[in-house]
C-alpha positions as CSV (number, residue, x, y, z in Angstrom):
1,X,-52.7,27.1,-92.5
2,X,-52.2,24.9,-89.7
3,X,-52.1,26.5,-86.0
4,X,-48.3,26.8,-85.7
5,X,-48.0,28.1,-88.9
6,X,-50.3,31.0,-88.0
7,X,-48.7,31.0,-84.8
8,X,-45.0,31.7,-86.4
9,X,-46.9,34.3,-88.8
10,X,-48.5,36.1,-86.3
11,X,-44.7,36.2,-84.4
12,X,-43.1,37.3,-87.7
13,X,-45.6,40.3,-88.7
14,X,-45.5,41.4,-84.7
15,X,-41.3,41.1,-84.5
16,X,-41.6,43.1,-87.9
17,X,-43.9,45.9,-86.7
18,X,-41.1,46.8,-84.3
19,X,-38.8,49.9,-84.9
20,X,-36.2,48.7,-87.4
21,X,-33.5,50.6,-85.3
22,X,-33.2,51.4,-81.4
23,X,-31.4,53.7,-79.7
24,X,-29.2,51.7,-77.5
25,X,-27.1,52.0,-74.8
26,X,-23.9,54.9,-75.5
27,X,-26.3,56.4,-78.2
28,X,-25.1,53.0,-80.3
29,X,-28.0,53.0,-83.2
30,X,-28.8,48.5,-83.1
31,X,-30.1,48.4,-86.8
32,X,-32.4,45.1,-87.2
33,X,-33.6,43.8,-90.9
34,X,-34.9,40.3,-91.9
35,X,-31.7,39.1,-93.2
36,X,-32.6,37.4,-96.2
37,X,-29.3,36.6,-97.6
38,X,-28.4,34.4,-95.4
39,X,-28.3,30.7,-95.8
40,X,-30.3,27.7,-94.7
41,X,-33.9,28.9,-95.2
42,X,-35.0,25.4,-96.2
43,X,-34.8,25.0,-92.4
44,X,-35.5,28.0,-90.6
45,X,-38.4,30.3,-88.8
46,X,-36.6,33.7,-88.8
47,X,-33.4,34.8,-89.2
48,X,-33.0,38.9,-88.1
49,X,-29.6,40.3,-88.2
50,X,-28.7,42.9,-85.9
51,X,-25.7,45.7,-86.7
52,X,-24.4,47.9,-84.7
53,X,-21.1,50.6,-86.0
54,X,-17.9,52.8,-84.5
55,X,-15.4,54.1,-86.4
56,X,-13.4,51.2,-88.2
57,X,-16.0,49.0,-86.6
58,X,-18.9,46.7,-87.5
59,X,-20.3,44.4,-85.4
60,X,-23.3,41.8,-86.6
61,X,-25.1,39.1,-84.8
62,X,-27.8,37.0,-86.3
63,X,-30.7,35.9,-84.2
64,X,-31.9,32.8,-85.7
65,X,-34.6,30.2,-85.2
66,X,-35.1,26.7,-86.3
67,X,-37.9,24.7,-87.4
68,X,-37.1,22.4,-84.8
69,X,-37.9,25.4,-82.1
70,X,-33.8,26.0,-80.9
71,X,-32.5,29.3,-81.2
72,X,-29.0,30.2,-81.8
73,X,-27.0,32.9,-82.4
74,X,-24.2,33.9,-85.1
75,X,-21.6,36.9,-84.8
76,X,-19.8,38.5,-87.7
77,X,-16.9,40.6,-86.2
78,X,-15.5,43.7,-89.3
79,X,-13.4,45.5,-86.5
80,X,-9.8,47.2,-85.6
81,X,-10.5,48.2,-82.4
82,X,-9.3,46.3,-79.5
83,X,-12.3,44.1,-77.5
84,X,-12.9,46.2,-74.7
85,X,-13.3,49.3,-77.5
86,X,-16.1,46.9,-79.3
87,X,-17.9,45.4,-76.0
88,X,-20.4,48.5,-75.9
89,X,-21.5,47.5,-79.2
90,X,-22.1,44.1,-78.8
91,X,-24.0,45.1,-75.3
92,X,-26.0,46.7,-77.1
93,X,-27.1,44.4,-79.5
94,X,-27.9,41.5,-77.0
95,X,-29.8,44.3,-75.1
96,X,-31.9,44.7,-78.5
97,X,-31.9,40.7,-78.6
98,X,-33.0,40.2,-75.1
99,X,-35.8,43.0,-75.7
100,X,-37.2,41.3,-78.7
101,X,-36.5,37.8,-78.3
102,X,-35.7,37.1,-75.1
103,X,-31.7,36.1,-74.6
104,X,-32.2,33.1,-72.5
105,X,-34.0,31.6,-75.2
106,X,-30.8,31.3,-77.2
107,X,-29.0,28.0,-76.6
108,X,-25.1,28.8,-78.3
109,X,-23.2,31.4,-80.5
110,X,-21.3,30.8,-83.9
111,X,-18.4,33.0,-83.1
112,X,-16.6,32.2,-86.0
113,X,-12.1,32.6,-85.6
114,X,-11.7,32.4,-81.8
115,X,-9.3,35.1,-81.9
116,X,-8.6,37.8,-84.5
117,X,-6.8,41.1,-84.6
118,X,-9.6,42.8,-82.5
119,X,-9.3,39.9,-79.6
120,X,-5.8,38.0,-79.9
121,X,-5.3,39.1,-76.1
122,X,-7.7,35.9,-75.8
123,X,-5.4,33.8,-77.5
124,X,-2.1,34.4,-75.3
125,X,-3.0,32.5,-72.3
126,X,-3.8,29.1,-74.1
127,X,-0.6,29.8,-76.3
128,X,1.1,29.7,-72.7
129,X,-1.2,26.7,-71.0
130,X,-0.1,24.8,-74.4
131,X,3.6,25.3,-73.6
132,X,3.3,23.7,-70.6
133,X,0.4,20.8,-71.4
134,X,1.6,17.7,-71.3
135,X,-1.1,16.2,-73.6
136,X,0.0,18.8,-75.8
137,X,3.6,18.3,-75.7
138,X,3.1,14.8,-76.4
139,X,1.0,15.3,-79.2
140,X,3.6,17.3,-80.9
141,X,6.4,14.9,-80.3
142,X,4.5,11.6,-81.1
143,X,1.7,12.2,-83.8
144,X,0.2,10.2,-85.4
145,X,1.2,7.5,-82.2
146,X,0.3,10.4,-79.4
147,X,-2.6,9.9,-76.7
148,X,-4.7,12.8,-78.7
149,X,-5.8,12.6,-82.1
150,X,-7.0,16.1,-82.3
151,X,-6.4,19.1,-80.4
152,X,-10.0,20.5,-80.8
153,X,-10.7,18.9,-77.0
154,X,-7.7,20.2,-75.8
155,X,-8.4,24.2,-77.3
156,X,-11.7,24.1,-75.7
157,X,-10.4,22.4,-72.2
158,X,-7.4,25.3,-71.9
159,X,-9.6,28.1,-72.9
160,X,-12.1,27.4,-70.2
161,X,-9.7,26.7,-67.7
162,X,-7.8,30.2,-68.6
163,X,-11.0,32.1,-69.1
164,X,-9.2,33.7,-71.8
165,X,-13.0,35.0,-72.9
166,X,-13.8,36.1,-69.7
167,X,-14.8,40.2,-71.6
168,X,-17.1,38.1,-73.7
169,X,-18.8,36.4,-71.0
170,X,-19.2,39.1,-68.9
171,X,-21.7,40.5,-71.4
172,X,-24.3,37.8,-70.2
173,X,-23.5,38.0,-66.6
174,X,-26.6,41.1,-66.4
175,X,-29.1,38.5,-67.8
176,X,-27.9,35.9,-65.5
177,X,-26.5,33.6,-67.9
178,X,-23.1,32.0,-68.2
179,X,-21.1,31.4,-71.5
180,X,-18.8,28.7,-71.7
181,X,-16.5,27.6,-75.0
182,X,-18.5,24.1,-75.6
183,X,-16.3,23.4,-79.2
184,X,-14.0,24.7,-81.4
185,X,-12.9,23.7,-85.6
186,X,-9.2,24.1,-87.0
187,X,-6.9,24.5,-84.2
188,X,-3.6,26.2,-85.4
189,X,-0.4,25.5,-84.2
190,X,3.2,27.1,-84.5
191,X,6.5,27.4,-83.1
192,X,7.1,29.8,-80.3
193,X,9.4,31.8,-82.5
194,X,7.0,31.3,-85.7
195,X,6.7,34.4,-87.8
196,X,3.4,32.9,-88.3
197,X,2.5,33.8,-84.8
198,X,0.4,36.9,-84.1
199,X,3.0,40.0,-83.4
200,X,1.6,40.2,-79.8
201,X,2.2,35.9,-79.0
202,X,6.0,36.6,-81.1
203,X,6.6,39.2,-78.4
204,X,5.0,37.1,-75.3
205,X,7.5,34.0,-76.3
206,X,10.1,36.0,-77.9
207,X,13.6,34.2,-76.6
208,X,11.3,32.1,-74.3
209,X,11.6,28.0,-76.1
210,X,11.6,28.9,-79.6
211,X,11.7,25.9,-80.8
212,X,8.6,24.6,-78.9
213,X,4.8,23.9,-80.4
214,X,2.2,26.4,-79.2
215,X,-1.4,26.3,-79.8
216,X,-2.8,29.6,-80.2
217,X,-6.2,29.9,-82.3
218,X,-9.3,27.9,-83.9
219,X,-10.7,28.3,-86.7
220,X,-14.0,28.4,-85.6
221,X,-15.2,28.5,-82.2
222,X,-19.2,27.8,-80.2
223,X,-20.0,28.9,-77.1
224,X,-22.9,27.3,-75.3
225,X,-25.4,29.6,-73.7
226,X,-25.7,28.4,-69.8
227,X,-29.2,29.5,-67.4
C-alpha cells in the first residue's frame, strides 16, 4: 500500500467512525452514509451523501472526492415546499459538510434543473432580463444567422446579473464564501403566453408581449464555489 493510499484509508475509516447522523441546526436530523450507489467509482476517493427531511421534503447533497484531489458537490432536490421553507435544511447539511470536510475545500455544485416547482421564483427575473436582451431578441429572430449560437452564455450572464439565486448564495455567506452560476446545460425557451410556461411566469407576462421569446430555465445548472 503505497503512502497515499494509506493516507486516503486512514481518512475513510476516521470520516466513518463519525456519528452516522447529527443533530443539526432546527432539530433537522443530517443523516450521512457512504453512498455506494452512485456512479463513477472507477474515479473517485469518497463519495458520502448527506439527507436531510420536512414534511413533503427531501433534500440530498453528495460530498464527493476525486482521485485527482478536487472536491465537488451534487444536490438532489425531492421537495414541495417553497425555497425559503427548504433553506434550513440545506443549512444544515453544509454545516455537517463544513464540520466533516471542511466547505471551502469544495470547488462547485451539480445543482441539477436551475429552477423547479420548489424555486421557480429564481427563474422570473431572467424570464424578464430575456424580454428585454438584445442578444436574446436577436437570437430568436435570426437563428441559425444570429450573433449567439447558444443561449447557455447568455442564461448564465442574466442570472448572475439578476442574482436570481441570491437565497442560495446566502447559505455560504457564514463560511465566507461566495457562489456564483459558472454554467448551465439545456436552456428552455417559450413564448410569453406559452402554456408551457410555469403558472407563476404565465401570470408575470400574462397580457404583457405574448408573442415574444422568453428564456426561463436550464436544464442543468453548476455553481462555482468562490474563497
Amino acid at each position: 500500500m503505497s503512502g497515499l493510499q494509506r493516507a486516503n484509508y486512514i481518512f475513510l475509516v476516521l470520516t466513518a467512525l463519525l456519528p452516522l447522523s447529527a443533530n443539526a441546526e432546527n432539530n433537522f436530523q443530517v443523516n450521512v452514509y457512504l453512498d455506494k450507489t452512485s456512479s463513477g467509482w472507477a474515479t473517485k476517493r469518497f463519495d458520502y451523501a448527506l439527507v436531510a427531511e420536512k414534511e413533503t421534503c427531501r433534500i440530498q447533497w453528495n460530498a464527493v472526492e476525486e482521485d485527482s484531489g478536487d472536491r465537488f458537490l451534487s444536490v438532489r432536490r425531492n421537495c414541495k415546499l417553497g425555497f425559503s421553507d427548504q433553506k434550513p435544511l440545506h443549512s444544515a447539511v453544509l454545516k455537517e459538510i463544513d464540520q466533516r470536510w471542511g466547505l471551502k475545500s469544495f470547488k462547485s455544485i451539480d445543482w441539477g434543473s436551475f429552477c423547479d416547482q420548489s424555486n421557480g421564483s429564481w427563474c422570473e427575473p431572467i424570464a424578464k432580463a430575456s424580454l428585454q436582451s438584445k442578444d436574446f431578441i436577436d437570437y430568436y429572430q435570426h437563428y441559425p444567422h444570429s450573433k449567439l449560437k447558444g443561449l447557455n452564455g447568455l442564461f448564465v450572464e442574466l442570472a448572475n446579473q439578476t442574482q436570481s439565486y441570491e437565497a442560495f448564495a446566502e447559505l455560504f455567506i457564514p463560511y465566507g464564501l461566495t457562489l456564483r452560476l459558472s454554467a448551465v446545460e439545456k436552456v428552455f425557451t417559450a413564448k410569453a403566453s406559452d402554456s408551457y410556461l410555469p403558472a407563476a411566469l404565465r401570470i408575470v407576462f400574462h397580457g404583457q408581449k405574448p408573442k415574444a421569446m422568453v428564456m426561463y430555465n436550464a436544464g442543468m445548472a453548476y455553481f462555482s464555489i468562490e474563497k
